[in-house]
DSSP file (Angstrom, degrees, kcal/mol; ACC not computed):
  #  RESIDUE AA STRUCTURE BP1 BP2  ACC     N-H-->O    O-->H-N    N-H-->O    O-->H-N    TCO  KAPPA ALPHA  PHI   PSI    X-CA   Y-CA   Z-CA
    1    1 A X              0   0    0      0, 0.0     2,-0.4     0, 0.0     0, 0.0   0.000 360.0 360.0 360.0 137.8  -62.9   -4.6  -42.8
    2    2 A X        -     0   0    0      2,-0.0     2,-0.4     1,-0.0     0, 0.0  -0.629 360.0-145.8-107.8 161.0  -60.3   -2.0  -41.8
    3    3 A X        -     0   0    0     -2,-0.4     2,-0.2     2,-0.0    -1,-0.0  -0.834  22.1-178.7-109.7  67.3  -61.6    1.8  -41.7
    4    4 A X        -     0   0    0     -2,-0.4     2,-0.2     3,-0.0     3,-0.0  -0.745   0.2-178.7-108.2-176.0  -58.6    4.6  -42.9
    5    5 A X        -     0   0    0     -2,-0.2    -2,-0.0     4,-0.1     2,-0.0  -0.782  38.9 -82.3-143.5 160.1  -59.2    8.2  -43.0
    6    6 A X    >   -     0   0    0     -2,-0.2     3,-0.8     1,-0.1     2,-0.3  -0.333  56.1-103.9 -14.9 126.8  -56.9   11.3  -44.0
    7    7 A X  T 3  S+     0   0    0      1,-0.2     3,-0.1    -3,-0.0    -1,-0.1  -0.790 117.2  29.0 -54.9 124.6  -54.7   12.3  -41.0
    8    8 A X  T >  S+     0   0    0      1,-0.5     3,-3.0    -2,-0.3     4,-0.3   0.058  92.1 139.6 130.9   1.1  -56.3   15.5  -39.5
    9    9 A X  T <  S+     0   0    0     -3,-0.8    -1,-0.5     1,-0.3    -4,-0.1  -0.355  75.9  16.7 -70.4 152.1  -59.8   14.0  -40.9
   10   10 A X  T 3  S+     0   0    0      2,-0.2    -1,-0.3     1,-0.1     3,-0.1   0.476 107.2 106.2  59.5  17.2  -62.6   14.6  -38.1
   11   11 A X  S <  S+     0   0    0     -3,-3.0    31,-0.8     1,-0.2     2,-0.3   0.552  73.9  39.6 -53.4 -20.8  -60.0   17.2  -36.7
   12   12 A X  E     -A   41   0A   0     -4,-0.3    29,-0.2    29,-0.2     2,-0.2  -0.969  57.4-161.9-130.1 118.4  -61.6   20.2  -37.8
   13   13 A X  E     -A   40   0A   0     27,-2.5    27,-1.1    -2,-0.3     2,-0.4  -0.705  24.7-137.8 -92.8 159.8  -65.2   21.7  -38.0
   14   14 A X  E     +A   39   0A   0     25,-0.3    25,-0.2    -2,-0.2     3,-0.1  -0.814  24.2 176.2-117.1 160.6  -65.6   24.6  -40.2
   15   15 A X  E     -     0   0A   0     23,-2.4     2,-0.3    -2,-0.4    79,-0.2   0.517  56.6 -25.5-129.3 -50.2  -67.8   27.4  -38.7
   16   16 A X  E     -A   38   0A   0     22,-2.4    22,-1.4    76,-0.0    -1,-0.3  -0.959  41.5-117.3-160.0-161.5  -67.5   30.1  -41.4
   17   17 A X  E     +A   37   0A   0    109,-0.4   109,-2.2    -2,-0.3     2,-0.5  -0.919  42.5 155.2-130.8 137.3  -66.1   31.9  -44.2
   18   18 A X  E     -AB  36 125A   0     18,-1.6    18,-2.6    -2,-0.3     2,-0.9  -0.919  31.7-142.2-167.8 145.0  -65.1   35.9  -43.8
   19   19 A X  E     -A   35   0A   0    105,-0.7     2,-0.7    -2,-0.5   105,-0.2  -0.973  11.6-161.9-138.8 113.2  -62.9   38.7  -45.0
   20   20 A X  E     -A   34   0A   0     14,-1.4     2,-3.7    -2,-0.9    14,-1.2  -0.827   5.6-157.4 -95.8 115.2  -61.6   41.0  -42.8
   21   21 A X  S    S+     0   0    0     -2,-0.7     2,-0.2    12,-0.2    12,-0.1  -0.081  71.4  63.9 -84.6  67.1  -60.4   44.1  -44.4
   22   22 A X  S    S-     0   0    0     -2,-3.7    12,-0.3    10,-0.2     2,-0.1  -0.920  90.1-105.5-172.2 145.0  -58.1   45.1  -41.8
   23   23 A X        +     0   0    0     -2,-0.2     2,-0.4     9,-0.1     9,-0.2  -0.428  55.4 170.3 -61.9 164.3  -54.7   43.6  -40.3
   24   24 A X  E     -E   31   0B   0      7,-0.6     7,-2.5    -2,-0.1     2,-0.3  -0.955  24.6-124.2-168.0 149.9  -55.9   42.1  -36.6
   25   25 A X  E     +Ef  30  86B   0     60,-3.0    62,-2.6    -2,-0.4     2,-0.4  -0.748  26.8 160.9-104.3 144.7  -54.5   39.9  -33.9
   26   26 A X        +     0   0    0      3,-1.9    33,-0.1    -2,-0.3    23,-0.1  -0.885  62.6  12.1-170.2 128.8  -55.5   37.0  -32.2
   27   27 A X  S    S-     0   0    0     -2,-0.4    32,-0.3     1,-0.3     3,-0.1   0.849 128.9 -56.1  82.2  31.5  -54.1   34.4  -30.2
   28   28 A X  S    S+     0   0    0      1,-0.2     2,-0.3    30,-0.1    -1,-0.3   0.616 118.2 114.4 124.5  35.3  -50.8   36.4  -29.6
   29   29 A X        -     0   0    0     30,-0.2    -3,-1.9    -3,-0.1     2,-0.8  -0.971  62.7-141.9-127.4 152.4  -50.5   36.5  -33.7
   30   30 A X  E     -E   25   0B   0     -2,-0.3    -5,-0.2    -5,-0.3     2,-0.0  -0.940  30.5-170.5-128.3  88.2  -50.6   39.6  -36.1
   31   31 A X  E     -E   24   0B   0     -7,-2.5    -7,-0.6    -2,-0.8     2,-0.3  -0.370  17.3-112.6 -82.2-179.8  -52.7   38.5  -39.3
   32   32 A X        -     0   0    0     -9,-0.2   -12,-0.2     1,-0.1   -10,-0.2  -0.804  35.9 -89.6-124.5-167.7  -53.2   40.2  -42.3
   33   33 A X  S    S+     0   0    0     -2,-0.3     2,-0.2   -12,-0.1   -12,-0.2  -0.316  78.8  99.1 -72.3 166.1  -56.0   41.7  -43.8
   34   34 A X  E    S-A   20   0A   0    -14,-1.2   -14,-1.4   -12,-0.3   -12,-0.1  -0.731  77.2 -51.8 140.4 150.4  -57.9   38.4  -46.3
   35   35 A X  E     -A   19   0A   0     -2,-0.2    17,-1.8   -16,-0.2     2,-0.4  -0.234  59.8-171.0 -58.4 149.1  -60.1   36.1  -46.7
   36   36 A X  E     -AC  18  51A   0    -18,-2.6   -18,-1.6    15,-0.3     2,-0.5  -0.992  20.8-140.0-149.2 137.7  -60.0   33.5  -43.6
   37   37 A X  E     -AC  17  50A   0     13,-0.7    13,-2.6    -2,-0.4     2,-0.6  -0.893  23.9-155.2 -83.8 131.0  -61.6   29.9  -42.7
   38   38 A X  E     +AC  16  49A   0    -22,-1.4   -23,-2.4    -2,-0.5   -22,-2.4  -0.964  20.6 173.6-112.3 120.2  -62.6   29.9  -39.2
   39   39 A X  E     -AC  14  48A   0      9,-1.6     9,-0.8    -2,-0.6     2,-0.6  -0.794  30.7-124.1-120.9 161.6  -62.7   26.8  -37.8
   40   40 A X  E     -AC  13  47A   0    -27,-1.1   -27,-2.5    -2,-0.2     7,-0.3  -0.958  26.8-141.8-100.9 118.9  -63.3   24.7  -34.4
   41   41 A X  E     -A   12   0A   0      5,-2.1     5,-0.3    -2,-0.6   -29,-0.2  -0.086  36.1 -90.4 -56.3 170.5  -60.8   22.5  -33.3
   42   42 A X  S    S+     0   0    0    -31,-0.8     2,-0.7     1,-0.2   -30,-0.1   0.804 124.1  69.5 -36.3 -53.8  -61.5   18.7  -31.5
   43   43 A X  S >  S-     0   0    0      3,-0.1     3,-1.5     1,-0.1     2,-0.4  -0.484  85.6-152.5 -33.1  56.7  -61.3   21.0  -28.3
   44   44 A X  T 3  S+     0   0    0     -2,-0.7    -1,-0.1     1,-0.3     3,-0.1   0.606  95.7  64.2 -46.2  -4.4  -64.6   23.1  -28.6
   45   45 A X  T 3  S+     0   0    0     -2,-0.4    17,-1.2     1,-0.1    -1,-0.3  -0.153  94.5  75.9 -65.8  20.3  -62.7   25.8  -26.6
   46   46 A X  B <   -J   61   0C   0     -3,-1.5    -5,-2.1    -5,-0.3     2,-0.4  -0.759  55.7-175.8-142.5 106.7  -60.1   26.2  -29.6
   47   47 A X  E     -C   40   0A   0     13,-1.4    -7,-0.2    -7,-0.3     2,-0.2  -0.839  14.3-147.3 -81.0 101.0  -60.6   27.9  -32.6
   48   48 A X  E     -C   39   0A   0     -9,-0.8    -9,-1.6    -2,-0.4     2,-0.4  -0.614   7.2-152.1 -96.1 147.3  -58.0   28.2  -35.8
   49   49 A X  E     -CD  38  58A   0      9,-2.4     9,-2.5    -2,-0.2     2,-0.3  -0.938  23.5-168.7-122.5 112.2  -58.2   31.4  -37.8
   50   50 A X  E     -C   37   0A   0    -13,-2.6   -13,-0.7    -2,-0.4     2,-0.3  -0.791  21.3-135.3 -93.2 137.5  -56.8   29.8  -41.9
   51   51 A X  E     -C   36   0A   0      5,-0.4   -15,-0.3    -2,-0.3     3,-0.2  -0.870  22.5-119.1 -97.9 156.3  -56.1   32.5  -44.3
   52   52 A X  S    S+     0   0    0    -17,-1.8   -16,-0.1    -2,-0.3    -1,-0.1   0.325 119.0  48.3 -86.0   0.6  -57.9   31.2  -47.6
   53   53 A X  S    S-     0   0    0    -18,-0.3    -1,-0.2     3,-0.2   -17,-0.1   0.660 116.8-122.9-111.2 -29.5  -54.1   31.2  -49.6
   54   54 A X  S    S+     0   0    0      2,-0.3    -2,-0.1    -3,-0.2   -18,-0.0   0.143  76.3 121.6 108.5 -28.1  -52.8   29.2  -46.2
   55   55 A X        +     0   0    0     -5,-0.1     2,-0.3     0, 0.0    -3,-0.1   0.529  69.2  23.1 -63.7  -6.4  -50.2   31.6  -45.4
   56   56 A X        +     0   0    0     -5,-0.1    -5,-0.4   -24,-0.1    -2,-0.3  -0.913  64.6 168.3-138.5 148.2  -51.0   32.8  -42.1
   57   57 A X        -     0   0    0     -2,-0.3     2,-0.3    -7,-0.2    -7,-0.3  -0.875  10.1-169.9-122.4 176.1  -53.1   31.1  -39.2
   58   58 A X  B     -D   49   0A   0     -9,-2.5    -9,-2.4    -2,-0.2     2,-0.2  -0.974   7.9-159.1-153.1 132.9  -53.9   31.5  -35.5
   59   59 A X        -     0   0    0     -2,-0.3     2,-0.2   -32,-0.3   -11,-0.2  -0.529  18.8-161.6-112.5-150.3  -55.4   29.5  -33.5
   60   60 A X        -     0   0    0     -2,-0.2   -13,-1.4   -13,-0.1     2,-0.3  -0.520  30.8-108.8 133.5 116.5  -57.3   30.8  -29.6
   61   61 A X  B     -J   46   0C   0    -15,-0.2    41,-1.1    -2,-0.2   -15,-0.2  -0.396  43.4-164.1  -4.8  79.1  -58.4   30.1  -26.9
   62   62 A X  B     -K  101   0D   0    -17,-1.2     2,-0.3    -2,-0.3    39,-0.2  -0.458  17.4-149.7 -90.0 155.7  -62.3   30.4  -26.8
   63   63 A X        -     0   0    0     37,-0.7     2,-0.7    -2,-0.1    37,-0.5  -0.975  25.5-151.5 -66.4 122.3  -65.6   30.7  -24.0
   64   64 A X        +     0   0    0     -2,-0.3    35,-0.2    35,-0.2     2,-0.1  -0.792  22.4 170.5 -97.8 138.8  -68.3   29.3  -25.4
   65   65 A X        -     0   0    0     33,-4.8     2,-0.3    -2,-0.7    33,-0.2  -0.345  34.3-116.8-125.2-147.6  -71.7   30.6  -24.4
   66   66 A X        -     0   0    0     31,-0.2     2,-0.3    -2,-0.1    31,-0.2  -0.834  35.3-174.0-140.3 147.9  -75.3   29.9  -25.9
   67   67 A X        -     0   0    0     29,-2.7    29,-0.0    -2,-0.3    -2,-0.0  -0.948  32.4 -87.5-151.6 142.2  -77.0   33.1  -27.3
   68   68 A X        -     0   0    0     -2,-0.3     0, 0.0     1,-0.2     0, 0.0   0.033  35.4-121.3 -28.1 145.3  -80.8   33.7  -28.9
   69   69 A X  S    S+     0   0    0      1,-0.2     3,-0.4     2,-0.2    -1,-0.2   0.606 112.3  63.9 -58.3 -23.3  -81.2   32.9  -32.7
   70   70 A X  S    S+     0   0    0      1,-0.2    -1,-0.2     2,-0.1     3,-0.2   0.686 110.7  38.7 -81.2  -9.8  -82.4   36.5  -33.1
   71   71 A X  S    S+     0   0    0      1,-0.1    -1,-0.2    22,-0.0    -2,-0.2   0.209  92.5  91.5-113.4  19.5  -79.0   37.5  -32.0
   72   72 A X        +     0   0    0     -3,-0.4    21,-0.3    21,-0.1    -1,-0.1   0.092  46.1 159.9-102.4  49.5  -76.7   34.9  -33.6
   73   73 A X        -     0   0    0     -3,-0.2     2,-0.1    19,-0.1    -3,-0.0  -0.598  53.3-101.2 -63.7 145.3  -75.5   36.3  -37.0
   74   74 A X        +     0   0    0     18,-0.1    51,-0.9    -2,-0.1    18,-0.3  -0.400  69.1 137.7 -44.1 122.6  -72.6   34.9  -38.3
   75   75 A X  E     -GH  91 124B   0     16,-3.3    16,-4.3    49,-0.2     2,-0.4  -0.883  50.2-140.5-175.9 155.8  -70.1   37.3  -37.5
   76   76 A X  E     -GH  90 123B   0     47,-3.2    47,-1.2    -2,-0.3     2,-0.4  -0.872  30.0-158.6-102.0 135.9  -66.4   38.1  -36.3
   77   77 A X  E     -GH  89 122B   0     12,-1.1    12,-3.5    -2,-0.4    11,-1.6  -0.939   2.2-148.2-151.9 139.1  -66.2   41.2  -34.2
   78   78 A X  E     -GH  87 121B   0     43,-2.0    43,-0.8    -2,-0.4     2,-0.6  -0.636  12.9-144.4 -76.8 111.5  -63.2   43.3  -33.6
   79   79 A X  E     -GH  86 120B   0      7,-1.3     7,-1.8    -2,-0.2     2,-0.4  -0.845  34.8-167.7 -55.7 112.0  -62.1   45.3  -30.3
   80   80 A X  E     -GH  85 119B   0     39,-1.8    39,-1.2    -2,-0.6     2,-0.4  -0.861  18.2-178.5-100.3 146.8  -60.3   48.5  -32.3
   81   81 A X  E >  S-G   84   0B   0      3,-3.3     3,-3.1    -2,-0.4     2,-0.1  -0.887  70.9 -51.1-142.7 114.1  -58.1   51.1  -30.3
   82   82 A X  T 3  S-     0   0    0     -2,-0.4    37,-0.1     1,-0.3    32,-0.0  -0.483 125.5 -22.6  78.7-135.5  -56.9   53.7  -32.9
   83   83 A X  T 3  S+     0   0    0     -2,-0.1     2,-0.3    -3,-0.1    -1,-0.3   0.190 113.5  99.3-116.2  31.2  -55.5   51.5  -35.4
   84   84 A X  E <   - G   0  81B   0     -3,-3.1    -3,-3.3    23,-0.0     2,-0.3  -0.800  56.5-158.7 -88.3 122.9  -54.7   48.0  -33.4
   85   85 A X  E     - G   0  80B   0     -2,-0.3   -60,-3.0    -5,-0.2     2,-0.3  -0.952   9.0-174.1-121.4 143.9  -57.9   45.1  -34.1
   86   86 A X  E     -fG  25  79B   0     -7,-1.8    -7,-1.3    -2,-0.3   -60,-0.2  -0.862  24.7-129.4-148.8 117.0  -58.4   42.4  -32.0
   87   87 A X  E     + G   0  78B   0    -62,-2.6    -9,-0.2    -2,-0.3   -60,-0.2  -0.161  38.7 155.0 -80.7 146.1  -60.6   39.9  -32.4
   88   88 A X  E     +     0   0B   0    -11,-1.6    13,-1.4     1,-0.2     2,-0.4   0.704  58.6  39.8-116.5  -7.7  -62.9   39.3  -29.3
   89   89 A X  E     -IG 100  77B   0    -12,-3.5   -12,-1.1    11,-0.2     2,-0.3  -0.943  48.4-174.1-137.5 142.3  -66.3   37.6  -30.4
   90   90 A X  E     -IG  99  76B   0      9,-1.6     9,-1.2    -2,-0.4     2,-0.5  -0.940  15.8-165.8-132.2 134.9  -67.0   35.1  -32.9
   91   91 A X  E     -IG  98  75B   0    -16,-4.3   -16,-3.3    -2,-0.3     2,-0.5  -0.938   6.2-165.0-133.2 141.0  -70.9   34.4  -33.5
   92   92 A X  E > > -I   97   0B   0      5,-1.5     3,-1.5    -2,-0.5     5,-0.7  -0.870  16.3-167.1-134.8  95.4  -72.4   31.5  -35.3
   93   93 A X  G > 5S+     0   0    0     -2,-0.5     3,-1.2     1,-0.3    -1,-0.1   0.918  82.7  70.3 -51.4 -48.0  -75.8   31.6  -36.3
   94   94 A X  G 3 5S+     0   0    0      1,-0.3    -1,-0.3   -79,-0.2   -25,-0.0   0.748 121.3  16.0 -63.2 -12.8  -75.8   27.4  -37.0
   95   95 A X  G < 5S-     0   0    0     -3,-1.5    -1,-0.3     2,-0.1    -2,-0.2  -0.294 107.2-119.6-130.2  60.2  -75.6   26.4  -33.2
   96   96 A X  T < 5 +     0   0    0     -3,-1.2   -29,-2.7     1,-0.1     2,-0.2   0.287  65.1 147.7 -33.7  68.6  -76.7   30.0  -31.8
   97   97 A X  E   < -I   92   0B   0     -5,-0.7    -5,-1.5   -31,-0.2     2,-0.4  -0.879  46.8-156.3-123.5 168.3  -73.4   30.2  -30.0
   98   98 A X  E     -I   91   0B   0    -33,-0.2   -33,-4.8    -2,-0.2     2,-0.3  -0.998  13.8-159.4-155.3 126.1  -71.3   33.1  -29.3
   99   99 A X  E     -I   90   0B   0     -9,-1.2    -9,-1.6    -2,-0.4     2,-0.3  -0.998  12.4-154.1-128.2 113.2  -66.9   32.0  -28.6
  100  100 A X  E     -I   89   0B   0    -37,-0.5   -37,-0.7    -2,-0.3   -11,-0.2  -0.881  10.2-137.2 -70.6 113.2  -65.2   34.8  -26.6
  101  101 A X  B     -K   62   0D   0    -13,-1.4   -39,-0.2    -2,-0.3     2,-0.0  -0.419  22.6-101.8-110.4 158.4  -61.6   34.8  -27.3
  102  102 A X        -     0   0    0    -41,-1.1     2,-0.4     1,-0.1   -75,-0.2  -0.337  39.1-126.7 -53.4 144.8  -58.9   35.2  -24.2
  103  103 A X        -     0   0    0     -3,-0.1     2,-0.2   -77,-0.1    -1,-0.1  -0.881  31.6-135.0 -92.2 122.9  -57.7   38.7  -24.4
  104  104 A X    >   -     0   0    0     -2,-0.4     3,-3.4     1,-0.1     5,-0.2  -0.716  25.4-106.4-117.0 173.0  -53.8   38.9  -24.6
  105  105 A X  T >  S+     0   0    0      1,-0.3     3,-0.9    -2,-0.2    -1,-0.1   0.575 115.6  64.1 -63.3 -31.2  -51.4   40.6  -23.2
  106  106 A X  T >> S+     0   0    0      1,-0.2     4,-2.5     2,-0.1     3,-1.6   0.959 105.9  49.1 -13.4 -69.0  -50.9   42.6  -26.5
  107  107 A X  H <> S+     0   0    0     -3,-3.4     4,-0.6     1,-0.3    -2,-0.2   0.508 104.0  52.7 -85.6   7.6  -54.2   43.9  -26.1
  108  108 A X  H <4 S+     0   0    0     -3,-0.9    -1,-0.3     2,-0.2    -2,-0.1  -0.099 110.6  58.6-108.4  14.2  -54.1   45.1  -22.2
  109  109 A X  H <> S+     0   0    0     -3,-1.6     4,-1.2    -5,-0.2    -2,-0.2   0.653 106.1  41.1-100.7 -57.9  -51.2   46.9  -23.5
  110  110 A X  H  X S+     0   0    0     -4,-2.5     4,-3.7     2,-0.2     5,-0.2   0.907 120.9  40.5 -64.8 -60.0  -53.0   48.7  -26.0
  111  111 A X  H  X S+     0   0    0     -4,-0.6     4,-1.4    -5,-0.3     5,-0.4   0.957 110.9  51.9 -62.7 -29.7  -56.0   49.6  -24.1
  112  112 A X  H >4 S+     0   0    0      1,-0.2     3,-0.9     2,-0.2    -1,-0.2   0.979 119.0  47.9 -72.8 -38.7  -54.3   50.4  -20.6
  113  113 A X  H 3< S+     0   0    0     -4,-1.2    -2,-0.2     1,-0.2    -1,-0.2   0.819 115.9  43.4 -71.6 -42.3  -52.3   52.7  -23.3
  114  114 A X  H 3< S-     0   0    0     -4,-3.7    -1,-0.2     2,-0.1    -2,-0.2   0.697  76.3-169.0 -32.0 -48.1  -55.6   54.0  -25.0
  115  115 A X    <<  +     0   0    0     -4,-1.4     2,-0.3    -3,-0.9    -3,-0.1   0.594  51.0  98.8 -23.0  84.6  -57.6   54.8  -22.5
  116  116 A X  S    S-     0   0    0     -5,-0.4    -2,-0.1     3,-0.0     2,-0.1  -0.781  89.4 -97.2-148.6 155.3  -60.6   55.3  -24.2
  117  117 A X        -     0   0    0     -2,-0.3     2,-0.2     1,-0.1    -6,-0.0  -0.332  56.0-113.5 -95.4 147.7  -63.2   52.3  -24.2
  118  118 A X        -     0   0    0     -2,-0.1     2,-0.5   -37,-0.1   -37,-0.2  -0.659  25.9-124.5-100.9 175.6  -62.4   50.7  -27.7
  119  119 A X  E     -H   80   0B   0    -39,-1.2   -39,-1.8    -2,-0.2     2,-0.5  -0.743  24.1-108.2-105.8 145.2  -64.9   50.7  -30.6
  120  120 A X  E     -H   79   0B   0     -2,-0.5     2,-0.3   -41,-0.2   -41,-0.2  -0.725  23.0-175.7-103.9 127.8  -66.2   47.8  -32.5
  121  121 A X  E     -H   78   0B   0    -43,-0.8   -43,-2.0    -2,-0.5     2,-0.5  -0.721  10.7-167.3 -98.0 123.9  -65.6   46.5  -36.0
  122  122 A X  E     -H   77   0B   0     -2,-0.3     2,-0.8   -45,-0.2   -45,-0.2  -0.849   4.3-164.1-122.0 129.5  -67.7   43.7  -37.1
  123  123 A X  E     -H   76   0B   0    -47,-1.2   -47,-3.2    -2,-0.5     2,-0.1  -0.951  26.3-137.7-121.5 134.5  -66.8   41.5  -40.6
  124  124 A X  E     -H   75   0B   0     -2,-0.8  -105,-0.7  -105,-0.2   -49,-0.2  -0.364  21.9 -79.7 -89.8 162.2  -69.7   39.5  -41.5
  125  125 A X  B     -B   18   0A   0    -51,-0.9     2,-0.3  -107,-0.1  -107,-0.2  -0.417  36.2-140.4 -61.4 135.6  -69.9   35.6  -42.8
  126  126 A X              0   0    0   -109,-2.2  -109,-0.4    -2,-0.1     0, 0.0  -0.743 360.0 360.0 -61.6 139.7  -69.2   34.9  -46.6
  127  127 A X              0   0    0     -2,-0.3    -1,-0.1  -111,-0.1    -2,-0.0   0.430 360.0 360.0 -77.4 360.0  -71.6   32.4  -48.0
C-alpha cells in the first residue's frame, strides 16, 4: 500500500489565530494591519506570519523558551517606537511556550533613533 499526502502536508503547525490592528514588521517584512495565521514551520525555530486573504506573509527567526501556564496567554506582542511595530514575543498558551523573534536591523534603527525604551502593544488570540 503506497501512502500520498498533499505537498506541504505535515509542513506546517498552526499555533493561533489574531488580528493585529496596526501595520508591523517582522522578519525584515512590513505587513499590514489584518487578520493573520501564525504558524510553526518543520524548524521549531521558524515561524510564518499568513494574512487570512493570503496576500502578505513573513516568516522569522524564533528562540523558543518554556514559560509557566499562568503566564502563557495566547498572544502576539509588539515593541512600538512612535508609530513603527515590531513584533518581538509570540506566546502560546497550548505548549506554555514563549518564541522570541530576532530583532532586525530595521528595528535597531528605529530605536538607536528613538531613544526612549519602546512601549508594548499586545493583540490577543482569536478563537
Amino acid at each position: 500500500m503506497v501512502e500520498t499526502r498533499p505537498a506541504g502536508a505535515d509542513v506546517a503547525k498552526a499555533l493561533l489565530k489574531v488580528h493585529v490592528p496596526f501595520e508591523f514588521s517582522v522578519g525584515g517584512m512590513t505587513l499590514p494591519e489584518g487578520d493573520y495565521d501564525v504558524l510553526h514551520l518543520i524548524n521549531p525555530n521558524w515561524i510564518l506570519l499568513r494574512s487570512g486573504d493570503g496576500r502578505a506573509a513573513a516568516t522569522v527567526v524564533v528562540r523558543v523558551s518554556p514559560t509557566s501556564a499562568a503566564e502563557a496567554a495566547t498572544r502576539l506582542v509588539f515593541n512600538r517606537y512612535g508609530d513603527h511595530n515590531f513584533l518581538w514575543q509570540i506566546w502560546t498558551a497550548q505548549d506554555n511556550e514563549v518564541h522570541e523573534c530576532t530583532i532586525s536591523g530595521a528595528e535597531r534603527t528605529v530605536a538607536r533613533r528613538s531613544q526612549q525604551a519602546p512601549q508594548v502593544a499586545i493583540a490577543y488570540a482569536r478563537p
